[in-house]
C-alpha positions in Angstrom: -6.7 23.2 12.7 -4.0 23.9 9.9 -1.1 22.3 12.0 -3.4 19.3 13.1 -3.7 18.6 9.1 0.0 19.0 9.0 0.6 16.8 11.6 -1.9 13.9 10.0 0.1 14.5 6.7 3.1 13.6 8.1 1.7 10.5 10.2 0.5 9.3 6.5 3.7 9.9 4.5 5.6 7.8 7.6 2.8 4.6 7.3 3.0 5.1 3.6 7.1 4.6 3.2 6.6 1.8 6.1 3.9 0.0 3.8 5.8 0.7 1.0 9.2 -0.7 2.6 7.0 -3.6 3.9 6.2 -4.6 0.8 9.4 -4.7 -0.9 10.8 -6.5 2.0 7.7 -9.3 1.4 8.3 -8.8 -2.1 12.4 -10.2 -1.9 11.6 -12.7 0.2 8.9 -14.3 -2.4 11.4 -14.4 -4.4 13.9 -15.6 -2.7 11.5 -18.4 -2.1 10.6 -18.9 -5.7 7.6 -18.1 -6.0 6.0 -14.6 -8.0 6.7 -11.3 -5.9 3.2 -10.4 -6.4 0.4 -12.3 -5.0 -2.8 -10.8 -7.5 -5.3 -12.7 -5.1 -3.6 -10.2 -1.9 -3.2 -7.1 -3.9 -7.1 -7.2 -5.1 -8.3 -8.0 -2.1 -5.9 -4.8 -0.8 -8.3 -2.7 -3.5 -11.6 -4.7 -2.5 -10.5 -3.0 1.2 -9.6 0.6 0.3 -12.6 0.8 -2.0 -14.9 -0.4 0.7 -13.3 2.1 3.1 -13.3 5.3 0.5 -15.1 4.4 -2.3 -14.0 4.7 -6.1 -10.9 6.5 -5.3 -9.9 4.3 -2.5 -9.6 1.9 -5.2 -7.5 3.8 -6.5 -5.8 4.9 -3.6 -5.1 1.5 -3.5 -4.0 0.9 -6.4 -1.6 3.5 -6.2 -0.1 1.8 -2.8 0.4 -1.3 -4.6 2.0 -0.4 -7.3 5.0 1.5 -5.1 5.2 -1.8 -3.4 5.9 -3.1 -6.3 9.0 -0.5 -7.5 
């Protein structure tokens, strides 16, 4: 069971740097465009989702995902 956990832990780290690289990516190219690199109306419905999905601290989970989109 311990190297099934592993193995889930890894999977999440991967999709978290690909959301993470995503973002950035969508983040440039709003930019590039002129317009504001973050969209608040996307990111809080991003929160609405994970807090649905997990509660209080999928909020923040979230949150948390956001904000290293943003960096």
């Amino acid at each position: 069971m311990q190297s099934r956990i592993e193995a889930l832990d890894e999977a999440v780290i991967d999709l978290v740097r690909l959301r993470t690289d995503a973002a950035r990516a969508l983040a440039a190219q709003r930019r590039t465009a002129g317009l504001p690199a973050v969209e608040l109306a996307r990111e809080n419905a991003v929160l609405r989702r994970y807090h649905a999905a997990f509660g209080r601290g999928g909020a923040a989970l979230g949150l948390l995902l956001t904000e290293w989109g943003r960096r």
